[in-house]
N, C-alpha and C positions, 0 to 999 in steps of 0.2 A: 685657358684650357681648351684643348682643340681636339681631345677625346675623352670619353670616359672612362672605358675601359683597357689597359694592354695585359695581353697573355705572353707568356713567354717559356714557349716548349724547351725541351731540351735534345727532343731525338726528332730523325724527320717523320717517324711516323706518326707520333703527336703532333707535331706542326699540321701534316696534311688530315688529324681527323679534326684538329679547331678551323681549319679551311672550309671542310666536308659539312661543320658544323655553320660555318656563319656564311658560305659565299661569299655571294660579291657585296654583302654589306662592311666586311670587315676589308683592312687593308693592309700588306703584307707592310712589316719595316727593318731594314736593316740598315745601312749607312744613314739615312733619314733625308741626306741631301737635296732629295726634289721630292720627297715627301713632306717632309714637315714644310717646307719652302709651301705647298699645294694647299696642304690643312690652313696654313698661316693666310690665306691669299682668299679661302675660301671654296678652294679648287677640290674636285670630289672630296666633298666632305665623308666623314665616319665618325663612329661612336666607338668603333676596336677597331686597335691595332694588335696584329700578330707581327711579334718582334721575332724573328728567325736566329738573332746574333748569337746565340748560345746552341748553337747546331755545327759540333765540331765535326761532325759528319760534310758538309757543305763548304766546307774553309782548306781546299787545296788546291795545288797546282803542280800538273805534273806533265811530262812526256811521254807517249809509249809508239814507238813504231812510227813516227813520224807524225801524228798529230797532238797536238796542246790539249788536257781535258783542263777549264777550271771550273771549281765550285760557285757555286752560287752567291758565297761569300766573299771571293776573291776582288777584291778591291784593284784600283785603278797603280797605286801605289805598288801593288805586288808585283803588278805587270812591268813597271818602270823598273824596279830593285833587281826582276831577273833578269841574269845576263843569258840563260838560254833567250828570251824574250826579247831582249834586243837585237840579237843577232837571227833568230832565226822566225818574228815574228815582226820583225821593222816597224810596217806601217802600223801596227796596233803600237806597239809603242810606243812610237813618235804621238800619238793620235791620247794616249792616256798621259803623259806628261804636259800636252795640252789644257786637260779638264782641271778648272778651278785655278788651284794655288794647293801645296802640301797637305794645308790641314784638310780639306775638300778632298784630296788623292787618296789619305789614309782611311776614310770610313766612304766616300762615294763605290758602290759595287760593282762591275762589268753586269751582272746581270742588271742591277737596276735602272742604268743608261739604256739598257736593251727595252727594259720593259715602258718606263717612261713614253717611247715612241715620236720622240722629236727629232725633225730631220735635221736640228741642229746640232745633239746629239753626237759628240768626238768618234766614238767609239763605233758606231754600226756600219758607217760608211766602209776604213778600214777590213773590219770581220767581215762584211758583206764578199768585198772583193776576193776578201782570204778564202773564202768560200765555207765559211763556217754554218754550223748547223746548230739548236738547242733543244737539250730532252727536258721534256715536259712532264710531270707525274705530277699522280690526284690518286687521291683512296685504289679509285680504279684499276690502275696502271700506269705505263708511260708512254711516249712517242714521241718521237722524233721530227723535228721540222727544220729544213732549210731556210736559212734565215730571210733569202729570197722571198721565202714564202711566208714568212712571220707576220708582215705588216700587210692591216688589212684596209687603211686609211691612214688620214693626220689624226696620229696619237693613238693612235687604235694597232692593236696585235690582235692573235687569233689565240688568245690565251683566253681558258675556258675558265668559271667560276668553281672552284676549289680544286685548280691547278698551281701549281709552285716550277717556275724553271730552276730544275736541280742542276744543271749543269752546261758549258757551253765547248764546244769542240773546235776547233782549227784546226785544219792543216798545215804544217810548219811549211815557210818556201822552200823549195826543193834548190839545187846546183844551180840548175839553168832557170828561175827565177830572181826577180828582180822586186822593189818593193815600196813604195813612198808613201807618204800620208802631208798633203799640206794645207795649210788653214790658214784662215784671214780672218782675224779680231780688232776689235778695236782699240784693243790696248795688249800686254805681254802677260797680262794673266789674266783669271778672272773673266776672263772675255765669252761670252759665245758668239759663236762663228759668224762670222758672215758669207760665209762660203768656204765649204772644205772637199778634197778631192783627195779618193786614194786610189793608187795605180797598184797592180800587182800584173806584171808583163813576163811572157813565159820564150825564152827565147830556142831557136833552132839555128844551132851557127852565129851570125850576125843578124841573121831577121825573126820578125815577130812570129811566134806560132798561133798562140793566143794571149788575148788581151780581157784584162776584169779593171774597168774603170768605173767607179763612185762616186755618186754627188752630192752632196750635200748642201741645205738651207738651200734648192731651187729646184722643192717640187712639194709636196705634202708627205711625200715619203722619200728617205734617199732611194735613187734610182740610179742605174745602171746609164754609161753613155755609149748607147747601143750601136749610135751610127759611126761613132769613133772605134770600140771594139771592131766592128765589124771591118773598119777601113785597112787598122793596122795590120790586120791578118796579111803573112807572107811579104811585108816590107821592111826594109832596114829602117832605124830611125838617124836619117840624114835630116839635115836642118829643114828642108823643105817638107820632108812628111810632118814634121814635126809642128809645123806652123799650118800645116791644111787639115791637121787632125785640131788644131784650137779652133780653126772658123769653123769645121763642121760640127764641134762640140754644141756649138748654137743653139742644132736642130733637135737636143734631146732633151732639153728644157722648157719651162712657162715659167719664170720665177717671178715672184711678187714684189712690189719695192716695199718698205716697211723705216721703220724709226733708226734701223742700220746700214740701212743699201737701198737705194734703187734699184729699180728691177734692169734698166742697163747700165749702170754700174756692177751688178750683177753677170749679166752677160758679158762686158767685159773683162771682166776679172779673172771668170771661168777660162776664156779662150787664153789668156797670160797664165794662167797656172796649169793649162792641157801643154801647152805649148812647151813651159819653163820645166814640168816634170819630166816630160816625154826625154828633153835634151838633157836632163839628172841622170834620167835612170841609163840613158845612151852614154854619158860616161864613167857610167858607176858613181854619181857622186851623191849619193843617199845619203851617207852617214851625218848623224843631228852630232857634234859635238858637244854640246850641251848637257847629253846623255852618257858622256862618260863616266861621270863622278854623279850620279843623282842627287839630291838630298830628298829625304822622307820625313825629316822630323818625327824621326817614331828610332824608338832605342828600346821598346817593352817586350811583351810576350801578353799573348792574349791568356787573359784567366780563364778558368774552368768555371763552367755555366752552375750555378747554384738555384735551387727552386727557387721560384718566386710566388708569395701572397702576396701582395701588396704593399708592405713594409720596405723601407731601400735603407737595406743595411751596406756600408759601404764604410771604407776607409778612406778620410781628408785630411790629405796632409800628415800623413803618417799617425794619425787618431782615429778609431774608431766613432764612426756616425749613425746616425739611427735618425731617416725621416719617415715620420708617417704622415699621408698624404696628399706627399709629394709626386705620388704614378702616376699623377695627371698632367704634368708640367715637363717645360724643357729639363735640361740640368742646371742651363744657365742660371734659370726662375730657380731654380731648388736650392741652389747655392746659395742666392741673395737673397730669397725669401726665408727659406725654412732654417738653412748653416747659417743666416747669418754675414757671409764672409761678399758684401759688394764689391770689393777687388775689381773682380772681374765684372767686365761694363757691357751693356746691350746699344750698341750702335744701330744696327741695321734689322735684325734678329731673323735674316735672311744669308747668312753664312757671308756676307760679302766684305767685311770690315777687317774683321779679325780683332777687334775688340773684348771679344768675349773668347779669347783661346786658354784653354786650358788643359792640363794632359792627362789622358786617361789610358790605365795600362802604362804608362811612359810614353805614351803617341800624342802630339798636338791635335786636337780636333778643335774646331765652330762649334760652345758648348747648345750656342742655339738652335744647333742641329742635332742633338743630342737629345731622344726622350730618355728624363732621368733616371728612371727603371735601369738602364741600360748600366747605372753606376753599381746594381745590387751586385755585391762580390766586388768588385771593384778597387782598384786605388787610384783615386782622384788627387791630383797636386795645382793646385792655383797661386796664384802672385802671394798671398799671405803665406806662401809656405817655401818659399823658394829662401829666402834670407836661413840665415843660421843662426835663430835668434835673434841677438841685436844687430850680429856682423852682415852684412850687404852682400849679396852674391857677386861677385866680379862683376856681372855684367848691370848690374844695378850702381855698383861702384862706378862704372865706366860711364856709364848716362850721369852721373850726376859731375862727374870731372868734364864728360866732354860738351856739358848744355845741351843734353839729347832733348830735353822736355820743356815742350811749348803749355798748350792748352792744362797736357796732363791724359786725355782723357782715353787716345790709344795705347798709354803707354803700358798698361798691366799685356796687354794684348801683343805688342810688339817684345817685349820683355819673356814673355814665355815663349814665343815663338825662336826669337835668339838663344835664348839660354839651351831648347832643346837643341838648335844646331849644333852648340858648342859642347854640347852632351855629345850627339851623333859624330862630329864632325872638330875637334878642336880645335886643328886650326884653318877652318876656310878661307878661299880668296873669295875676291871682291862678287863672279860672278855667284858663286853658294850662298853669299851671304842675302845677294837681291833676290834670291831663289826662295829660300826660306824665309823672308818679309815679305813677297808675294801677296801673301793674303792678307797682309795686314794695309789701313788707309790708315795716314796720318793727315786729317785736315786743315792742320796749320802747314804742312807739305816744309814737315824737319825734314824731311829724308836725308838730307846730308852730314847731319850731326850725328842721326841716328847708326848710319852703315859706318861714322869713325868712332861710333861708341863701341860698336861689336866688334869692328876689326878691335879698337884698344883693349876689349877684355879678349878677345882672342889670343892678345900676344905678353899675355900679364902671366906669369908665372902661380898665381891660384888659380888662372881656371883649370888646369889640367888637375882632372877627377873632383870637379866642383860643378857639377852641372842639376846642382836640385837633386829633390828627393822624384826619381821617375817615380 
């Protein structure tokens, strides 16, 4: 138990009088992602969480006039799915298809990456560049802040004690814009950065008019590379600007070296990716192909917010549930404690494993990142519910013909992760399928059994419209 209390408003104006009412002792939650990861760690503790997920007021995304408004709710996932978003907001794109793995994308927030305050952080660098702004409201009223102007330290924002960021703005790239976002991890998912860089370059003819470059993981806050903006002004990007704008990139850094980089492993990395973007965006060659086909592992609809006292009444597995409780716990802990239903396994209980995935709504989430409250109203489906009875879901079929299962003990976890693909997505190739096990570790390292399990129930004549009770 890592809190005592959670409320959970339904309109924003009761969200901001339980704000007005607890300040800064309580702590906002909605995806839970680097929340509960914090609680779990010890990191600003609380006694109440104010759970915002039921504020259907805060859950859009829209265009008008040329800028992007999203809600406060909009997830990293929504950004990846729109094709406005890809096409006319690039590097944020590029930059949220980065964060985590699937299940991590579908409940991690755009605002909550914002408010967290890490320079490591996919998403701010991107927005920064985009030149994006966020409104702020409390009891009081609202205001406005450029995001420039957001961060006031490492970790720190200028977000006041019974303030809520309702909403975030960008300006979409215009014609004669251009747009990148590139990252360096230590593995292909899951990873936080070891340095990321986003460019948004405004052309006039063939040369630069103005320049917004980003940095990220190499300073305490992302910061701007000021003596590079400044250089490119009025230059073509010929190979030789190209490579005097990565050495003076240099000069607008102090990066630290740390358990992922060197601080000159650092520096050089930076001057190879000023360098390697600069010559991208010079011949147009941005586009992430990766991002054509996304996968989301999400097939549901979000439910209508229902009061909440304490009691989590929810539907598993297609039956009605009733925990009482349970408010105090992950979903994970409520599943296997209170339902009963250990299936689903706690590896890490930091979202990193994917051991413990299960669907809520029809969407894959880390149920370890899940405060269980969040299931009140709900339909929850886990490994015990995927089978039709005795009969074995295809892709349950297909791990036990193709010897997908070592230890055992990823397997409920890699199983609901496939199965939603094959819900989403019937019949993927090879790269969707490593897309959608992303988040999942199997430490006996089947992976290879596993990806010709999913191809085999992919091309089995039951999986089509067999993909689980969403």
């Amino acid at each position: 138990m890592f809190w005592e209390t959670i409320v959970r408003p339904t309109t924003l104006a009761e969200a901001l009088e339980q704000l007005a009412r607890y300040g800064d002792t309580a702590r906002v939650v909605a995806g839970g992602t680097d929340v509960l990861v914090e609680l779990q760690r010890g990191v600003k503790p609380t006694r109440t969480l104010i759970d915002i997920t039921g504020l259907a007021e805060l859950r859009y995304l829209r265009e008008e006039q040329g800028v992007f408004a999203f809600g406060a709710l909009t997830t990293h996932n929504d950004i990846v799915m729109s094709a406005a978003c890809r096409e006319r907001l690039l590097p944020l794109a590029q930059a949220c298809w980065e964060v985590g793995a699937p299940q991590i994308r579908n409940r991690a927030t755009l605002a909550g990456n914002l408010i967290t305050a890490s320079p490591a952080n996919d998403s701010i660098a991107p927005l920064m560049a985009l030149g994006a702004e966020v409104v702020l409201c409390s009891k009081e009223g609202e205001r406005v802040v450029a995001l420039d102007d957001f961060y006031a330290g490492f970790r720190r924002t200028v977000l006041r004690p019974g303030e809520l960021l309702r909403e975030i703005r960008v300006p979409a790239l215009r014609e004669q814009q251009r747009g990148l976002f590139l990252k360096l991890g230590l593995r292909g998912a899951q990873a936080i950065s070891v340095i990321d860089v986003a460019f948004v370059l405004t052309f006039d003819g063939p040369r630069v008019s103005q320049a917004r470059i980003t940095l990220g993981c190499l300073a305490p806050t992302v910061v701007h590379a000021r003596s590079v903006e400044t250089y490119l002004q009025g230059k073509e990007l010929d190979a030789e600007t190209c490579q005097e704008a990565g050495r003076i990139a240099r000069q607008d850094v102090t990066p630290i070296g740390d358990v992922r980089a060197s601080a000159e492993y650092r520096y050089e990395t930076l001057q190879h990716y000023i360098e390697q973007g600069l010559r991208r965006i010079a011949a147009n060659d941005v586009r992430d192909q990766r991002m054509d086909a996304p996968v989301a592992l999400d097939t549901g609809k979000q439910a209508e917010a229902k009061p909440f006292t304490g009691t989590i009444e929810t539907t598993v597995n297609g039956k009605p549930c009733r925990l009482v409780g349970a408010e105090r716990k992950t979903l994970l802990n409520a599943l296997r404690e209170d339902a009963g239903l250990t299936g689903t396994k706690e590896g890490c209980a930091e979202g990193e494993c994917g051991a413990c995935t299960v669907w809520l709504n029809g969407q894959a989430v880390m149920s370890c990142l899940v405060p269980a409250a969040q299931a009140h109203g709900a339909e929850v489906t886990t490994i015990e519910g995927l089978a039709d009875g005795d009969t074995l879901h295809p892709l349950q079929q297909a791990f036990v013909d193709c010897a997908a299962v070592q230890c055992g003990f990823c397997i409920p976890g890699m199983l609901m992760a496939g199965a939603k693909l094959l819900d989403e997505c019937p019949h993927p190739d090879l790269d969707q399928v490593r897309v959608a096990l992303s988040g999942n570790i199997c430490r006996c390292t089947g992976y290879s059994k596993i990806l010709d399990a999913v191809q085999a129930a992919a091309q089995s004549d039951l999986t089509a419209g067999k993909a689980g009770k969403s």
